[in-house]
N, C-alpha and C positions, 0 to 999 in steps of 0.2 A: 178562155178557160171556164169549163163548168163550174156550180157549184160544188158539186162532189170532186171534180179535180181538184178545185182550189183548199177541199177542205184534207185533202192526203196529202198537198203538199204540205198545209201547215203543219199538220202532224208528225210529216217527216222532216223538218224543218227546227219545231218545237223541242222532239227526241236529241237533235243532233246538239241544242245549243248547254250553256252552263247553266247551273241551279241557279245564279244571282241575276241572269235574261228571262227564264223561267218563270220567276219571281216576277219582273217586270211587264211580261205579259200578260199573267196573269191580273196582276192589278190593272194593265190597260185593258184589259175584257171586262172585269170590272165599272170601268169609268163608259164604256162602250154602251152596254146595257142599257142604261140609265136613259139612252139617245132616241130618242122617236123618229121612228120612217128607216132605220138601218135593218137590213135582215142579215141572216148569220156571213152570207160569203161575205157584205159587204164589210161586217165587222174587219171579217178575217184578214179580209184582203188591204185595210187600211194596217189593222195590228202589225203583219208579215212586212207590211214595208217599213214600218215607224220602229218597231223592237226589235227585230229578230234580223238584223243585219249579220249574217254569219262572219263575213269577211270581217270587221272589227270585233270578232268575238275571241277572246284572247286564249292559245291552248293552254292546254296543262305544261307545258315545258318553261313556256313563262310566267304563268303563275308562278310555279315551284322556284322560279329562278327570284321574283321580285321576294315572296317568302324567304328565302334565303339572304337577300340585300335587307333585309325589313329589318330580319334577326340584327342581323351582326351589324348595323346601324346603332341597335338599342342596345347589345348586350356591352359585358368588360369585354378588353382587347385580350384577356388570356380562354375567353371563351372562343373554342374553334367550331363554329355549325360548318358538318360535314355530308355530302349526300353521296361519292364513291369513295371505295376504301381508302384511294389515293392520297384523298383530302385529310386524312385525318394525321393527327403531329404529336409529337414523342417529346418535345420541350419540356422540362419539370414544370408542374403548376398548370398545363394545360388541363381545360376542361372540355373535350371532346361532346360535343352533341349530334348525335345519328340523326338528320331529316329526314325521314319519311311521309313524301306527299301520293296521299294516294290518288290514281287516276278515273277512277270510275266508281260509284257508288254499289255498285254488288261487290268488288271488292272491299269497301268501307264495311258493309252490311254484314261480312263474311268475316271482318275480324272481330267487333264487335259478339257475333254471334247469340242474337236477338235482342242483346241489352239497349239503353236506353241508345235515342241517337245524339250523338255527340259532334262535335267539328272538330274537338281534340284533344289529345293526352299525352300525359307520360308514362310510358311504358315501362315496367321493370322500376327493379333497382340502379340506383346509380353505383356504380362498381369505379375502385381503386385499385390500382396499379402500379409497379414499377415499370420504367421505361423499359428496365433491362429484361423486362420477360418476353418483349419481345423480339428480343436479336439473333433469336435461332431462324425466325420467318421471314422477319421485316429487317433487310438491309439497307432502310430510310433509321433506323431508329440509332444508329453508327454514329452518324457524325452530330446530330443533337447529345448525345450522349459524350462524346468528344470535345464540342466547344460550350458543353452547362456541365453536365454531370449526369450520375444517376439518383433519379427521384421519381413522385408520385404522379401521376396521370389520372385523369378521370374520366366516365364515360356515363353519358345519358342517353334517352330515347326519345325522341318528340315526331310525333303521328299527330296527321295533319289532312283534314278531307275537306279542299279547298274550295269546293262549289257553294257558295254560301255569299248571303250580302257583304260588303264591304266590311260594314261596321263591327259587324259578328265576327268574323275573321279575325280582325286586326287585335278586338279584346280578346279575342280565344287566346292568339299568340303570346297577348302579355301577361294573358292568365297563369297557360301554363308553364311560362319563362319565372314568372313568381314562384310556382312547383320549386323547379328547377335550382333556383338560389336559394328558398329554405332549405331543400335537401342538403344543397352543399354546407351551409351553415348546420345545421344537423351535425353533419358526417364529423366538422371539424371536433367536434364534441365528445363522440365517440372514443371511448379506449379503443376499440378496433382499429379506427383508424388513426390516434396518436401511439399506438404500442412502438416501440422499438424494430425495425426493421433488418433481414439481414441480406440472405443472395434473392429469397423468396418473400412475398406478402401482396396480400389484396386485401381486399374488404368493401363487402358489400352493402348500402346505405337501402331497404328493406322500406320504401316509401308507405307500402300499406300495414307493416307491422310496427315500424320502429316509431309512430308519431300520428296520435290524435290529432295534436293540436295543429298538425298542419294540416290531416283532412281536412279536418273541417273549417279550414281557414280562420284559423286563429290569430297572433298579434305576431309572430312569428312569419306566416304568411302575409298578415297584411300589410306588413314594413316591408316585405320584399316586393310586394303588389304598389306601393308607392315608387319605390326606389326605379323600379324598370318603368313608372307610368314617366317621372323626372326623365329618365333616357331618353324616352318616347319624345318627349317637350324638345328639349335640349337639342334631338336630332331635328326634330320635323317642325318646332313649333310649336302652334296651338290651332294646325289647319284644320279640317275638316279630315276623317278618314278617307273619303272617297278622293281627297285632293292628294293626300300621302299617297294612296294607291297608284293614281297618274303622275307624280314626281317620279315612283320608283323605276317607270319606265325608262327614263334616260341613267338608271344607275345600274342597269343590266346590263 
């Protein structure tokens, strides 16, 4: 292989892999440099063998799937992280959270729409519920409804652009899981959401109107920012992120 061959494959090679191999490359070209007597292919040709193994480069389908085990590892048992409609549960006291992983970075880039770049958010207000609103559509919500009752349901959004190191990732997740249970402790406070209920009621928890003090991660946030860091322990230990990351594979 020429030089120039060898340096289009790396390129197409480089393009094809995840932002946290990326990363990895980068630093080995890095350490590469530094080496007297190597010229560019030979860098190349050492990097493309030692980093950029494609075959163990993990796709988006199991990211999104260990993301999802990672969650509901850390979170309460009445919290339901849900990624098709299907998944999602009508039980009273359920707290439904929408996954959304996204899979390529122009779509990250495109929701964002210029603002700063992030790994992740919560989307929206957290919205309340009766089960019973939905039994005109959803004939799953019947028989929950039948062996509990009719009561409150809740719904969150969590956006998540997975290409990123380990470690980043794994804090992003507990970051905005901390969001997540402020809000809910929020909501519980609200007259809105303790008013008296009767066929009809929702109420919407208004994350960037209703609360300073949890923007800007306040004492509010940062008990919830312990409390889910405790889960985190509890479930996994005190291992390293990147070793939590390789457990989670045999939990998919």
């Amino acid at each position: 292989m020429t030089s120039n061959e060898l340096i289009k494959d790396f390129e197409k090679t480089f393009k094809a892999a995840d932002r946290e191999t990326q990363l990895k490359v980068f630093r080995a070209l890095m350490q590469y440099q530094n080496i007297d007597g190597l010229d560019l292919a030979e860098i190349l040709e050492q990097v493309l063998d030692q980093e950029l193994d494609l075959e163990n480069t993990e796709t988006w389908s199991t990211k999104q799937s260990k993301i999802k085990v990672f969650i509901d590892k850390i979170t309460p048992p009445n919290w339901n992280i849900y990624i098709k409609k299907e998944e999602f549960k009508y039980k009273p006291g359920t707290l439904n959270i929408k996954l959304e992983v996204f899979k390529n970075e122009s779509d990250w880039n495109a929701e964002w729409d210029g603002e700063e770049d992030f790994v992740g958010r919560v989307k929206g207000p957290m919205c309340f519920y009766l089960n019973s609103e939905f039994m005109k559509n959803e004939p799953r919500v019947i028989e929950p409804i039948k062996k509990f009752r009719v009561g409150k349901i809740g719904k969150s959004h969590l956006q998540i652009f997975p290409d990123r190191e380990t470690r980043e990732l794994l804090n992003t997740l507990v970051h905005e899981l901390a969001h997540i249970a402020a809000d809910r402790w929020l909501a519980y406070k609200t007259k809105e959401y303790n008013k008296k209920w009767k066929k009809e009621w929702r109420c919407e928890i208004d994350s960037l109107s209703l609360r300073n003090e949890n923007i800007n991660h306040g004492p509010l946030f940062e008990k919830a920012f312990r409390l889910i860091t405790i889960r985190k322990e509890k479930a996994f230990g005190k291992e390293s992120d990147e070793k939590i990351w390789k457990k989670l594979e045999g939990l998919i």
